[in-house]
N, C-alpha and C positions, 0 to 999 in steps of 0.2 A: 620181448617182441612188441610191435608195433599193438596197441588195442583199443578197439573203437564200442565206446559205452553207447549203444542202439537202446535207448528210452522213449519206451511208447508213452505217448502223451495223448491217447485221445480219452475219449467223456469217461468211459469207464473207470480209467486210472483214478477219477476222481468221486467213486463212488466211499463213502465214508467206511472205517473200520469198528469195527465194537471190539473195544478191550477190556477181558477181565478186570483186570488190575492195575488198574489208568490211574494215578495221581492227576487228583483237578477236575476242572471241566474242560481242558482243550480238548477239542475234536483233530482226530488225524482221518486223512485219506491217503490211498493206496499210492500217489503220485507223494504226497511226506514222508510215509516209509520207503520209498522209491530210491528219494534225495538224502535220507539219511544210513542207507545200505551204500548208497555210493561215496559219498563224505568217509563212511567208516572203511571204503574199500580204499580210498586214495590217502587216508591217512595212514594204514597198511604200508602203503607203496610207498611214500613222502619218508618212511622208517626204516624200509627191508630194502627198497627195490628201486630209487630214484633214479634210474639214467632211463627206464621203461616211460616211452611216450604213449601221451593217452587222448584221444580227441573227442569229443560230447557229439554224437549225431542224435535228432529226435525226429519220429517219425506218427504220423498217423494216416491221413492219405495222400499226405504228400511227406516230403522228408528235407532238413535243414542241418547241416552243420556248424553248431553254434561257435566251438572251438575247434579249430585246426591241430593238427596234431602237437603236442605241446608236453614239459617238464612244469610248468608251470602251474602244477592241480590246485593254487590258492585262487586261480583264475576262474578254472571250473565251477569249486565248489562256488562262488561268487555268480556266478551264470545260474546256476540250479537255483538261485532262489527268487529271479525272476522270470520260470517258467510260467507259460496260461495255457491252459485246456482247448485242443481241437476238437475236432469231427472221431469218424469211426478208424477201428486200426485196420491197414492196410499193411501185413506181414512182407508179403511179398515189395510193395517200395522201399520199404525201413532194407532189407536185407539187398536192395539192389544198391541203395543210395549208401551203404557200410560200403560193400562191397567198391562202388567206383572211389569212393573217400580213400581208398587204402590203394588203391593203384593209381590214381592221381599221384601219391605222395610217395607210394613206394615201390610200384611197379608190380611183376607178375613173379620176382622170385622171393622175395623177403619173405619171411612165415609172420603171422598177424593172429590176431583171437578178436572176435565180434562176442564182446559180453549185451545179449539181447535181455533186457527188465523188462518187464508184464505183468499184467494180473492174470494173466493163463485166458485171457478170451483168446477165443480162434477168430472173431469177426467175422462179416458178414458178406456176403456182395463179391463182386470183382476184388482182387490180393490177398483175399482170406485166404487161412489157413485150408480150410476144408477145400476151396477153388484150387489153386495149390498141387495138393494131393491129387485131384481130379484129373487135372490137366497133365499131369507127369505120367499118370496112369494111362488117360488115352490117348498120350502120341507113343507110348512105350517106349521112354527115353530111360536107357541105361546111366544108373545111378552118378559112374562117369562120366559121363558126358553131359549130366545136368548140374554137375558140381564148378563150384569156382574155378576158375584157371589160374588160382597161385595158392598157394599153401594158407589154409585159413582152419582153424579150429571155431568152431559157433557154440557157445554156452546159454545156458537159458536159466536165467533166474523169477522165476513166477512167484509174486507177491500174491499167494495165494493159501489158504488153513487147508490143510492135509484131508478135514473132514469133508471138504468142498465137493460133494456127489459129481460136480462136472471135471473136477480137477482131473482124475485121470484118466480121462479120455483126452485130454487136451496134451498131458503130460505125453501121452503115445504118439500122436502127431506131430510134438516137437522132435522127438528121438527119429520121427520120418524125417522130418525135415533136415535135422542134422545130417542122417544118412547120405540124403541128394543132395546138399546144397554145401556140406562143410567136409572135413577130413580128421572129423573127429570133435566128441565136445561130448558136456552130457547136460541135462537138466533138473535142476536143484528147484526143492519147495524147503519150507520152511520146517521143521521137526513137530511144531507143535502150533498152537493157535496165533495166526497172524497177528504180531506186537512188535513193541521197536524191540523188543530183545531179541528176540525170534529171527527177527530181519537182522539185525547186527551178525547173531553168531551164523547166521545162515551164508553172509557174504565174507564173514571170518574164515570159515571152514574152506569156500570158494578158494579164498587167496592164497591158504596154507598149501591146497591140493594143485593147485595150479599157473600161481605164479609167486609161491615163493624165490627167494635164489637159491643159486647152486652153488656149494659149498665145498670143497674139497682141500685135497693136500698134496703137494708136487713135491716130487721125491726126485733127489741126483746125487745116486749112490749116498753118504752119509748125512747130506743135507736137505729139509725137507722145510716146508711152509704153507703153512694154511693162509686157502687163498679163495678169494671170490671171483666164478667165470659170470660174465653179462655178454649177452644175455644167456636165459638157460638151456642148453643143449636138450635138444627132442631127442625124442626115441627114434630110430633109426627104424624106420617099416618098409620092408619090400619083398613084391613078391617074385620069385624064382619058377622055372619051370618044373620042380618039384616040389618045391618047397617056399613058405613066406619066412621071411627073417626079420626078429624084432632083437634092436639091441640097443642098450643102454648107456651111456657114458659111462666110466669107472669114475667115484669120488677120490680114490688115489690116483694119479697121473706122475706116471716113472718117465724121466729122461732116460734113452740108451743111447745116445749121440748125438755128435754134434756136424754139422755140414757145412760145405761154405753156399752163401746164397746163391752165387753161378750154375751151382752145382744142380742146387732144386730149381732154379728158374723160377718158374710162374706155376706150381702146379696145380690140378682143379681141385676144390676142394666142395664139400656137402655144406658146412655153414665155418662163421669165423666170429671169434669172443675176444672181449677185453678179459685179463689178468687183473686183479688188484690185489694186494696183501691185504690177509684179516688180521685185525688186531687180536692177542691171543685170548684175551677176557670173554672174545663174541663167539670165539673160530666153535665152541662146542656148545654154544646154546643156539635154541630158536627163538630166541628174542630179537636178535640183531645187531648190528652196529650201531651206538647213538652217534650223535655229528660230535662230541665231547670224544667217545673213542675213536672217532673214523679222524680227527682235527690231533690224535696224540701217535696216529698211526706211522708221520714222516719222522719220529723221534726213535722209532723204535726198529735197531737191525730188521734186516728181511733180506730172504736168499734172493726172492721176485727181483727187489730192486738191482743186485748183485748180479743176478743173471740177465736182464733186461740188459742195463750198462755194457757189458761182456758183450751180448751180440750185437749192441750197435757197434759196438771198438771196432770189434775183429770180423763188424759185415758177416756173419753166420747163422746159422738158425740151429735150433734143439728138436731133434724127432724123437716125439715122446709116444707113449703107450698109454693109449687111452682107454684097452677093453681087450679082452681077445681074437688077438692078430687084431686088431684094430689100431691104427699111427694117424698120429698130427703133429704139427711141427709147430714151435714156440721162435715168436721171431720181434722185430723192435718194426715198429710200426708209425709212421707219420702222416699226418694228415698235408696233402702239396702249399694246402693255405694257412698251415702254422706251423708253427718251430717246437712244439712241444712234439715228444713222443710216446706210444702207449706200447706195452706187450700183447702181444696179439696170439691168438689160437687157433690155429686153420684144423679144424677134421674130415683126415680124407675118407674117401670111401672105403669101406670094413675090407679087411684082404689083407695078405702078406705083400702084394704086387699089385698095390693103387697105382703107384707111380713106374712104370714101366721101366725107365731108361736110367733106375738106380736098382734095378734087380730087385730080390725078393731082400724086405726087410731082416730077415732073421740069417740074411747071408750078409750084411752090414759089420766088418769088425774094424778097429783101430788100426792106423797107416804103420804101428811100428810092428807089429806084426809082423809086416812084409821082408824078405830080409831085401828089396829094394823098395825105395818109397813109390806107391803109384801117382804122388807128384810131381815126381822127379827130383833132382837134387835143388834148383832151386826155384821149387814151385810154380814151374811153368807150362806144365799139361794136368791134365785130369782124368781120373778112372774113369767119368761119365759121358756120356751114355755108356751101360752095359751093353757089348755088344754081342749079338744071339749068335748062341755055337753051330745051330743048323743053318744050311745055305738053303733061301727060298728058291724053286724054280721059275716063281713068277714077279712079276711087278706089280706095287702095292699103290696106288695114285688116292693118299690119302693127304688130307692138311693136318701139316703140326705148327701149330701156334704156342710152342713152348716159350720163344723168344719175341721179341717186337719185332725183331725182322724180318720174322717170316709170314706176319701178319702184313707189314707195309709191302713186303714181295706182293702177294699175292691182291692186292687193293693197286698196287699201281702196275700190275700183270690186266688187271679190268678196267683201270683208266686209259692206258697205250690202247688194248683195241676200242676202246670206244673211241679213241683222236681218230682212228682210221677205219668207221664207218664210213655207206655199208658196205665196204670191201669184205671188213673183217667181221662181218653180222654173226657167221656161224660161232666161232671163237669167243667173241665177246659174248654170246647168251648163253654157249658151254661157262665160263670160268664165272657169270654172274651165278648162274645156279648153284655150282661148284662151293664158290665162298659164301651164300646164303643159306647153303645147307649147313656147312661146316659152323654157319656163328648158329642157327638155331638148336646143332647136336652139342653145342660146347654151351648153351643157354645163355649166348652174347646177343641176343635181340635188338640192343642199345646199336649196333651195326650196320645194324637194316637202316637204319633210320639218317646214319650216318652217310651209306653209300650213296640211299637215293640223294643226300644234300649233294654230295661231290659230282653226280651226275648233273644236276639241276646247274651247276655250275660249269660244268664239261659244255654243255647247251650252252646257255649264255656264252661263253668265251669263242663259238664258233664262229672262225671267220668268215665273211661273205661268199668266198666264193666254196663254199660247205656243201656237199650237195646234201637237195632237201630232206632226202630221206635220216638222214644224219639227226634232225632235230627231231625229228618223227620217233624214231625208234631210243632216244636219248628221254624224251620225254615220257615216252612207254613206259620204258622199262624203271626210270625214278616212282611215275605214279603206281607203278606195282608192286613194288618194295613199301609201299605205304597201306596196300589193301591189308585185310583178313588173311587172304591167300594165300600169301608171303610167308604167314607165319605155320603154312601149314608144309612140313618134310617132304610131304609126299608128292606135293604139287611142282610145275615147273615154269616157269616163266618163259613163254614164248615169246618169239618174233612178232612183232605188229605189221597185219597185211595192207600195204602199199601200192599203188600203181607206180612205184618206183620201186620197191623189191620185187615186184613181178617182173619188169623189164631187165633187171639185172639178172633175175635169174633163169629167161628165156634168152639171155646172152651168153649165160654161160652153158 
């Protein structure tokens, strides 16, 4: 996942270290332990885990991002070595200024981890830690609602000796902060007296526990391969009306079928992974792959490659089993600006019946079965949608954007009544809501953004003799699709009041 190294740089950082057992006379400070805990974290990565981008922000009362998100950690560590010492730390900018760096570049749904470095000061003043606390406390803002709005895990590594009398009181208000501000994370000190060793296995143990890779074996019936998913599947948390549910990826991942892609459409998925074959010398250590094995791995059979190939041919996909009652489908994957292709991993959400309109997964069996095919003789209809045995008494006025086309219906359904404002004012601010709800519940946001462009352009194209209120409520309704507002379910996008939809609607 996407992760942003938040390295406090202010004076403290560069208070000096006393080490036992220092060969020499160099002197280090807490900012050179700082820079060689992250050297040893990105050389980690550059071994186990190179497709994971990583960006340098530093912070103290103000905050800069040195490198941009990037594969390129020889870049980084090259940057770390001409840092200089600011002012006091400012917790609160560093975690604001992470936080816009990661939706800048990756929006509000990708999952991200904020590794925060410190010598464990809380600071002082206005963005301390302690202010912080204060102020979450006396506006009595629920933990939800003071927490990031995209998925972010916050870690906290304190360059700090265990024995350190202030240390753990500091240590408790990070584990607050994590609670309000992230969705998960913990904070690590050192095991024993702050030293380069100390700091090394401290950010070793970090990488092992939390961003190693994920490792497993895909199994299709007598054939199987060890294989690496990027990035590494979370834990799936949610809470229920009775119950919270926490579940895990399975390391074996079974094929039980095969689809044709028409068939699955588009379906939503919880997150999506690259496939790649382990070479079998790595598939059982935690050492890793070197570029020596990963550079012998196109020489060596593999079922991946085999089955990748297969579903681009025959345009299909593999619904696999990834946990209990838990499915995802394994499918060939292209990026529209190059010609290469990768296997891809979608995981739906945990259920027998994620996907509605192929019935319950464990009622899925092979066409020859049937003593007639449900594609017919020569494969020109299809069993899907499952259609439901009970007849509703009512009508359901829901959007399915299974297909494209029913996503363009329903966008050029709100373009037509906008040509024919304000006749059609009621209509058009019914189906604008309608389709803004729909892309916010499907977590298509990128929509909103889209429609008010198409409006803004709807305006412009109006001809002269347009009446006025035409442009009036065309430009409303784009700049409201761009507020806060927009992005909130519950709200609704009114009419804009006009002394020309007042006249219209004392005429009618």
């Amino acid at each position: 996942m996407p992760t942003v190294i938040l390295l406090d740089v202010s004076l403290s950082m560069s208070r000096p270290v006393k080490m036992e057992n220092s060969a020499g006379s160099e002197d280090y400070n807490r900012r050179n332990l700082a820079i060689h805990g992250i050297n040893t974290f990105l050389d980690a990565l550059s071994v186990k885990n190179k497709l994971e981008y990583v960006s340098l922000v530093i912070f103290s009362s103000l905050y800069e991002q040195l490198v941009p998100f990037t594969r390129d950690y020889i870049l980084i560590k090259s940057t770390l070595t001409k840092l200089t010492d600011f002012d006091k730390t400012s917790l609160a900018i560093g975690l604001s200024g992470a936080a816009s760096t990661i939706t800048d570049e990756w929006g509000y749904s990708t999952p991200s981890q904020i590794i925060l470095i410190t010598d464990g000061s809380t600071g002082v003043g206005q963005g301390s830690l302690k202010q912080i606390l204060e102020t979450h406390k006396q506006m009595g803002i629920g933990d939800k609602d003071a927490s990031f709005q995209f998925p972010c895990t916050i870690h906290v590594l304190c360059l700090a000796s265990p024995q350190d009398p202030t240390i753990q009181a500091s240590v408790s208000m990070y584990k607050k902060i994590i609670d309000i501000y992230g969705h998960g994370g913990e904070v690590c000190i050192p095991e024993s007296t702050l030293s380069l060793d100390s700091t090394q296995k401290m950010f070793c143990q970090f990488f092992e526990e939390h961003c190693s890779p994920f490792h497993g074996v895909l199994e299709c019936g007598h054939l199987e391969c060890n294989i690496h998913i990027f990035p590494k599947p979370q834990v799936y948390s949610k809470s229920h009306d009775f119950e919270d549910v926490e579940l895990e990826v399975c390391h074996n991942i079974k094929i039980v079928g095969f689809l044709d892609t028409s068939d699955v459409a588009s379906p939503p998925f919880i997150s999506r992974h690259l496939v790649f074959p382990l070479p079998p010398q790595t598939a059982n250590t935690d050492a890793g792959a070197s570029d020596e094995a990963i550079g012998d791995t196109g020489k060596i059979p593999s079922f991946t490659v085999l089955l990748h190939g297969s579903l681009k041919v025959e345009n299909m996909v593999a619904i696999c089993q990834v946990g209990s009652e838990w499915y995802g489908m394994l499918y060939s994957w292209a990026d529209p600006h190059k010609k290469k292709s990768n296997l891809m991993l979608s995981i739906f959400e945990p259920g027998v019946k994620s996907l509605p309109w192929l019935g319950k997964f464990t009622h899925l069996a092979p066409h020859q079965i049937f003593t007639a095919s449900p594609y017919g003789e020569d494969d020109n209809k299809t069993p899907f949608p499952v259609k439901i045995t009970e007849k509703r008494s009512y009508s359901l006025n829901h959007v399915g954007w299974i297909k494209p086309a029913g996503l363009q219906a329903d966008i050029q359904k709100v373009l037509r009544h906008a040509r024919k404002l304000p006749e059609k004012m009621p209509h058009f601010y019914k189906e604008l809501n309608r389709v803004r709800k729909a892309a916010l519940s499907y977590g298509f946001t990128e929509l909103l953004d889209a429609l008010s462009a198409m409006l803004d352009r709807e305006c412009r194209l109006l001809p002269g003799s347009a009446h006025p209120d035409a442009a009036l409520q065309l430009s409303h309704a784009a700049n409201a699709l761009r507020t806060e507002m927009a992005r909130d379910i519950t709200q609704t996008i009114t009419p804009m009041s006009t002394k020309y939809s007042s006249i219209i609607n004392e005429a009618r």
